[in-house]
C-alpha angles and dihedrals in degrees: 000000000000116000112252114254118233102260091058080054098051091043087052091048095045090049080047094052100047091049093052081051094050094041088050085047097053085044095053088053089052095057102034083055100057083040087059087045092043089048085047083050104047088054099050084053093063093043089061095047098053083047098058084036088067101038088054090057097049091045098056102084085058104083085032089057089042095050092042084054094057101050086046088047084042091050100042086050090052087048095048100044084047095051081061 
């Protein structure tokens, strides 16, 4: 086996290198990529909170009106049955 000259060594190390660059680079895209999902994801997660925030407002007074309608439908029954 004859021993590698220098300038074999230093072409090795420079398709090395270029492969370790490429691999970083696709490595980069990739996160970059779920950053740019996470950040999507994150919004629409807002979205839906402000949403449900809102709904929630608007739905309180429902079990208060309810509520309300029964005691009004139990007094007019005790008035009525009294009247008798």
């Amino acid at each position: 086996m004859t021993d590698p000259t220098p300038g074999d060594v230093a072409l090795e190390l420079e398709r090395l290198r270029g492969v370790v660059e490429a691999g970083f680079a696709r490595t980069d895209g990739s996160l970059a990529l779920l950053v740019q999902r996470s950040d999507q994801t994150d919004n629409r997660l807002a979205d839906h909170e402000q949403r449900l925030d809102i709904l929630e407002k608007t739905r309180w007074p429902l079990p208060s009106v309810l509520a309300l309608v029964g005691v009004i439908g139990l007094a007019l029954t005790l008035w009525q049955t009294a009247a008798h």
